[in-house]
C-alpha positions in Angstrom: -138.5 -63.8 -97.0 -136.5 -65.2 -93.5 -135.8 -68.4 -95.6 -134.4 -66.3 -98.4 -131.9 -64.1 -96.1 -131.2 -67.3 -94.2 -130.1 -68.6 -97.0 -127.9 -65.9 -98.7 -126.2 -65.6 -95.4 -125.4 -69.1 -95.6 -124.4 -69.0 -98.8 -122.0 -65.5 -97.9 -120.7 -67.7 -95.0 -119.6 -70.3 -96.9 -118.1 -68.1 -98.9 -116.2 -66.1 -97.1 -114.8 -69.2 -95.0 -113.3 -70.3 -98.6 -111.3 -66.9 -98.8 -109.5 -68.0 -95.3 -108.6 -71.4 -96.2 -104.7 -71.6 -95.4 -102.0 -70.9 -98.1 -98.4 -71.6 -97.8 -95.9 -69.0 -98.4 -94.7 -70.8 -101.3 -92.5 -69.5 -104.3 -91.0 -71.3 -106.4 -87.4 -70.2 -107.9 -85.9 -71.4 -110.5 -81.8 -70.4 -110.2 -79.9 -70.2 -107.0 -78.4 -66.6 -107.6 -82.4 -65.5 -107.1 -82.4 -66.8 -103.2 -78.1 -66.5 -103.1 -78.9 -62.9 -101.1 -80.6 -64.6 -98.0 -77.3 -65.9 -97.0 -75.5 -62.5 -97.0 -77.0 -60.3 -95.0 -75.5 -58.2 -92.9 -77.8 -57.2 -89.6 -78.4 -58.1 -86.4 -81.1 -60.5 -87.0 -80.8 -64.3 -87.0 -81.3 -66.2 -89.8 -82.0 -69.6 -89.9 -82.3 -71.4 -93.5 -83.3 -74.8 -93.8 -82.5 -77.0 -96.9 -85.5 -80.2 -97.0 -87.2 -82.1 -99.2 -90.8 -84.2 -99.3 -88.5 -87.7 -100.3 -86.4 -87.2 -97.1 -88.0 -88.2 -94.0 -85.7 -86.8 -91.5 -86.3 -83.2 -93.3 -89.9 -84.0 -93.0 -89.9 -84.8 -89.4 -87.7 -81.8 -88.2 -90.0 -79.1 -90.3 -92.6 -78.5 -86.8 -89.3 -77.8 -84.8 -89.0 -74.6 -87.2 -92.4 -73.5 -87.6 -92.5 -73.7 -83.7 -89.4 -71.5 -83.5 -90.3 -69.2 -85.2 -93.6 -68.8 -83.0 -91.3 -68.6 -80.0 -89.3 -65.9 -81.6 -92.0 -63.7 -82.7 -90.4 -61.1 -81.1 -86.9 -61.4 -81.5 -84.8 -60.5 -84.8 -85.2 -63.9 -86.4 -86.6 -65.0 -89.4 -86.8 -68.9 -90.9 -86.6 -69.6 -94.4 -87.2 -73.2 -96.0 -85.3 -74.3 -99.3 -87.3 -77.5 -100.8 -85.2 -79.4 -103.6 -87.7 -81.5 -104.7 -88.0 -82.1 -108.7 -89.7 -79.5 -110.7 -92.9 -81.6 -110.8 -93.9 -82.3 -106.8 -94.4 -78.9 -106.0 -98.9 -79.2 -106.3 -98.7 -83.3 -105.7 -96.4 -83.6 -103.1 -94.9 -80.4 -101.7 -98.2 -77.9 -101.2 -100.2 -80.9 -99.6 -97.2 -81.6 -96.9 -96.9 -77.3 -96.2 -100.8 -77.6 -95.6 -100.9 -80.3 -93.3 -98.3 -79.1 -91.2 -99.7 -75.2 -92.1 -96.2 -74.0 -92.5 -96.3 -70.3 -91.9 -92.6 -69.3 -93.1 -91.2 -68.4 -96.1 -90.9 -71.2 -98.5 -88.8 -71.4 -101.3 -89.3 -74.2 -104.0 -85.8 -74.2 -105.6 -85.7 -76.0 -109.0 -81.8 -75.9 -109.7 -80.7 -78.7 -111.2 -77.2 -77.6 -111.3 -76.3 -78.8 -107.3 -73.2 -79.0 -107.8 -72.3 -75.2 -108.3 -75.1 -73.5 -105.8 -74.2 -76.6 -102.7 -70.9 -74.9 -102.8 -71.9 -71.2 -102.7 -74.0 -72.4 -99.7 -70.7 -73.9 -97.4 -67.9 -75.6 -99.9 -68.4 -78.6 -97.8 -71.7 -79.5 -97.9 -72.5 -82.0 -100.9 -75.9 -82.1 -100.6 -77.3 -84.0 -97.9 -80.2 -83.3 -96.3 -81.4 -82.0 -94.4 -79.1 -79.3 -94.0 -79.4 -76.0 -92.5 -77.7 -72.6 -91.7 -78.2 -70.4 -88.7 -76.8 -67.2 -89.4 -76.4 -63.6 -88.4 -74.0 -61.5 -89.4 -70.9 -62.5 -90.1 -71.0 -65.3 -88.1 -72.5 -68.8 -89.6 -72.9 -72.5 -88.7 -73.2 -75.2 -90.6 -75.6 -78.2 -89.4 -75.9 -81.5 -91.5 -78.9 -84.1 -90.5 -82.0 -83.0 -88.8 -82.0 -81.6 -85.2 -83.0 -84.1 -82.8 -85.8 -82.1 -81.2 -86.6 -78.6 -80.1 -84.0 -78.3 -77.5 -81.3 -78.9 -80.0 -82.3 -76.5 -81.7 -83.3 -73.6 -79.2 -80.1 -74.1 -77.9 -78.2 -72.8 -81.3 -80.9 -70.2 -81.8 -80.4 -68.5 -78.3 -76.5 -69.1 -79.2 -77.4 -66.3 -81.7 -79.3 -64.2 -80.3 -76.6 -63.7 -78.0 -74.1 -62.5 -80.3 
């Protein structure tokens, strides 16, 4: 009888560890106009959006520096959302696998657009596509930053810039 409840408890453990295994926030849209609202609103919190894919290394090598800010600014009006623009088939080959290494905890959005051309320029009228690319936000107020942030300073530095306002 002990070898029996051992063994369902084992088995209910290994169970129940398979219910925690880590999931990225991940949906995937297919038009602009769906996401188009995170870049209009209007409060005092800071927004910082992030435009990356799993073919650029650069994108793929600054993507800790926002997962750790928004750690540090658990407590602050901020929020981080990540815009991959991979092709329509990397998302479960390529773009889950990376968010699970790295256990990316914000909001990811897998936009499958192909029409770049028309949403790059709803995003900043200059900005033709590069990556990365991201906008910190809040408010009214908005910059623009093309290329990957050199490290965690670089960044911290424009957050807090924010946060000021």
């Amino acid at each position: 009888m002990k070898y029996l409840l051992f063994t369902i408890s084992f088995v209910f453990i290994g169970f129940s560890s398979c219910k925690n295994e880590y999931k990225p926030d991940l949906t995937t849209v297919k038009e602009f106009s769906t996401i188009e609202n995170l870049f209009k609103k209007q409060n005092d919190t800071v927004y910082v959006i992030n435009f990356w894919a799993t073919t650029c290394p650069p994108c793929l090598k600054e993507m800790p520096l926002f997962e750790e800010a928004s750690k540090k600014h658990i407590n602050d009006k901020f929020q981080v959302y990540l815009v991959n623009i991979d092709e329509k088939g990397r998302r479960e080959k390529h773009i889950v696998p990376f968010l699970k290494k790295l256990k990316i905890n914000n909001k990811v959005f897998a936009l499958i657009d192909e029409d770049m051309s028309s949403w790059t320029a709803k995003v900043n009228p200059e900005w033709y596509g590069a990556l990365p690319y991201t906008v910190i936000y809040k408010g009214k107020n908005k910059k623009y930053f093309f290329g990957a942030f050199k490290g965690e300073d670089e960044l911290e530095k424009e957050i807090q810039s924010f946060l000021k306002l």
